[in-house]
C-alpha positions in Angstrom: 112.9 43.3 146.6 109.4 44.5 146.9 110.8 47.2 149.3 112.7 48.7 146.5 110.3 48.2 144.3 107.9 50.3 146.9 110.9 52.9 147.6 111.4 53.2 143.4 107.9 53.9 142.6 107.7 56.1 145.8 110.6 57.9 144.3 109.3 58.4 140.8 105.8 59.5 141.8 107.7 62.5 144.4 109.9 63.3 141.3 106.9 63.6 139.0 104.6 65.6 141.6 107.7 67.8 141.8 107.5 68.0 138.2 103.9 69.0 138.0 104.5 71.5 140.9 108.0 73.1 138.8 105.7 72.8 135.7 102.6 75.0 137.6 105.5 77.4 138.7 106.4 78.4 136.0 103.1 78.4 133.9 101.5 81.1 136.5 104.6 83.1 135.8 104.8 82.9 132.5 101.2 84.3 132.2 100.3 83.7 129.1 101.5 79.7 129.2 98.6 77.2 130.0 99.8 74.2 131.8 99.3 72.1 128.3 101.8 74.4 126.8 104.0 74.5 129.3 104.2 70.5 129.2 104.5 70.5 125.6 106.6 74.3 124.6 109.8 73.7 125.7 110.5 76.7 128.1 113.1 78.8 126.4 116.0 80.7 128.9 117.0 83.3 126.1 120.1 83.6 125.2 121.7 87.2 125.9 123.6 89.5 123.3 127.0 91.3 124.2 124.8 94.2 125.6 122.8 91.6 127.9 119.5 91.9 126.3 117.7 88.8 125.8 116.9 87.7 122.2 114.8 85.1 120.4 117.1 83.6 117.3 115.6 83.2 113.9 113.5 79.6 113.8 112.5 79.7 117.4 109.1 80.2 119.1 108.7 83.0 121.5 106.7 81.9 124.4 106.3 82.2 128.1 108.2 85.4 129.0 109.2 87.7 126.5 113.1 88.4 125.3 113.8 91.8 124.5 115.1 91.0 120.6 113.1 88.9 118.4 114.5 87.5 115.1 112.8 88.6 111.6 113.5 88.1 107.8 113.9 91.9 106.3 113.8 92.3 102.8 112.1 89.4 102.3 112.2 87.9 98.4 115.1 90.6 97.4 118.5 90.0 96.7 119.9 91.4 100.3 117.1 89.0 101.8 119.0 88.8 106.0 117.8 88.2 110.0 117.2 91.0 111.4 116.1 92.3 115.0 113.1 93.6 116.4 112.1 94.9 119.5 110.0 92.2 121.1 107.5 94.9 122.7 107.4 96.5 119.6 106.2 93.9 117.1 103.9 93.0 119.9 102.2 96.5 119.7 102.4 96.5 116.0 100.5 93.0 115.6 98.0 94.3 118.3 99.2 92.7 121.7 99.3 89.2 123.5 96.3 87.3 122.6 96.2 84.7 125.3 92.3 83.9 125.4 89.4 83.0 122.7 87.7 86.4 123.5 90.7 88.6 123.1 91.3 86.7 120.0 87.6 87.8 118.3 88.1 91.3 120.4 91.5 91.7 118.3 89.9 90.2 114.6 86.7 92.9 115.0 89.4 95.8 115.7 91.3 95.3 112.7 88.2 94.4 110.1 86.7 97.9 111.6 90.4 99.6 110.8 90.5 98.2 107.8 87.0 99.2 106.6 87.6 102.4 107.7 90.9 102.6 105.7 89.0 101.5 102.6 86.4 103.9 103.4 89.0 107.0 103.7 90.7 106.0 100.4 87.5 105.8 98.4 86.1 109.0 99.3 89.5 110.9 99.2 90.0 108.8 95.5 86.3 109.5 94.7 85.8 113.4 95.9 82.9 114.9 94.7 82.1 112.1 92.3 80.1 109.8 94.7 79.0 109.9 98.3 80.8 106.4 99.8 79.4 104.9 102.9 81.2 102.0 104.8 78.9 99.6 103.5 80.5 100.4 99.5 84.1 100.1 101.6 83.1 96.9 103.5 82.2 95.3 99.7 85.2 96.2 98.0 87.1 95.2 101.2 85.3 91.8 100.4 85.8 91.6 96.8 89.7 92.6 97.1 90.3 89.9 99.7 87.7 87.1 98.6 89.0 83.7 99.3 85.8 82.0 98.0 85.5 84.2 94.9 89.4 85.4 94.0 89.7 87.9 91.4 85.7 89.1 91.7 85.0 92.2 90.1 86.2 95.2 92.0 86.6 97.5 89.4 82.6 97.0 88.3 82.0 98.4 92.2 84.0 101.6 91.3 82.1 101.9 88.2 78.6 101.2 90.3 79.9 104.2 92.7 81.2 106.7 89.9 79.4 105.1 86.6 80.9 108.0 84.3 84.2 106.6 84.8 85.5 104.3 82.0 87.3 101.1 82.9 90.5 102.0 82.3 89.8 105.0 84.7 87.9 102.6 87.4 91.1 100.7 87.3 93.6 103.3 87.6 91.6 104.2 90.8 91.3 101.2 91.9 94.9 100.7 92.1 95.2 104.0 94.5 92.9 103.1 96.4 94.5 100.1 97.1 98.0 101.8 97.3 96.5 103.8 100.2 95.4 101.1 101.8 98.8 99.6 101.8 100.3 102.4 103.4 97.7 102.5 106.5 98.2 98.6 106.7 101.6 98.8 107.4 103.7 99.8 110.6 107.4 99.9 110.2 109.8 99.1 112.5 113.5 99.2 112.8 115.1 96.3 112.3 118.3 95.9 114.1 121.7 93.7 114.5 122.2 91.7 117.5 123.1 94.0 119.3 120.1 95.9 119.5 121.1 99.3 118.4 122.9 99.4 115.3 120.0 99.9 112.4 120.0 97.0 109.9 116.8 98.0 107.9 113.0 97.8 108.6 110.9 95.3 109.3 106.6 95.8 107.8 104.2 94.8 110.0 101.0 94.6 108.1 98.1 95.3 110.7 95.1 94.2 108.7 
């Protein structure tokens, strides 16, 4: 009795070292899986569309290795509202990469407050012209004032009228608003969106970089 009790528990532990050892595996090939996640993410084998390419459906979490086709909402809101596809590598390049690591993750925040200053910074002086001279410092504040989560709704349009103060404030608005529409346009990468089967185009998918 104690024998099998010996040979049971003897069992279990070589099943569960096995585990562990199956569970390392494939977290050092996965990469960008700790061994945490690969405990708790459940390890996805993809399944494969009619042209064999891997995809991730629409409600699932891509992690470990990447499939080729990952599933997004297109027209999002609207009427023809649908899952779409996108390639994987590309809405990785569009978000700015894998972030697998703390540093990576600040790296990848600086880049895209620095693009987006510099977006606000082109869009003031090409809305501005000769009016002011704008540094990135006036680009940085309105940056801060459009996208305020401790003061919503602060007073953008009184920073356009500091910069150009013969402007009235139905003018300051109206530029306001193309500055902001310019901005927009930078933000956003588009990519085609595609059916399941990878090639024929369904619409496109905005990726909004900042």
């Amino acid at each position: 009795m104690g024998n099998g009790r010996h040979d049971a528990g003897a069992r279990g532990g070589t099943l569960r070292s096995g585990m562990v050892a199956t569970c390392v595996a494939m977290a050092m090939a996965a990469g960008s899986l700790s061994i945490a996640e690969c405990a708790t993410e459940r390890l996805h084998v993809w399944p494969r569309n009619e042209a064999g390419q891997t995809y991730c459906p629409i409600g699932e979490k891509a992690v470990g290795a990447r499939p080729d086709l990952e599933a997004v909402i297109i027209n999002a809101g609207m009427p023809d509202e649908r899952v779409a596809y996108v390639y994987a590598a590309e809405l990785d390049a569009a978000q700015g990469g894998d972030v697998s690591t703390p540093g990576e993750a600040v790296a990848l925040m600086a880049g895209r407050d620095a693009r987006a200053v510099d977006a606000y910074h082109d869009a003031l002086d090409a809305e501005l012209g000769a009016r002011a001279a704008v540094g990135r410092d006036d680009a940085a504040e309105l940056r801060r004032r459009l996208t305020s989560v401790v003061a919503p709704g602060e007073d953008a349009t009184a920073l356009i009228r500091q910069l150009a103060p013969e402007l009235s404030e139905k003018e300051a608005r109206a530029l306001l608003d193309r500055v902001r529409a310019r901005v927009r346009e930078r933000a956003e990468t588009r990519l085609a969106a595609y059916e399941l089967d990878g090639s024929t185009v369904a619409g496109t998918y905005v990726v909004r970089g900042f």
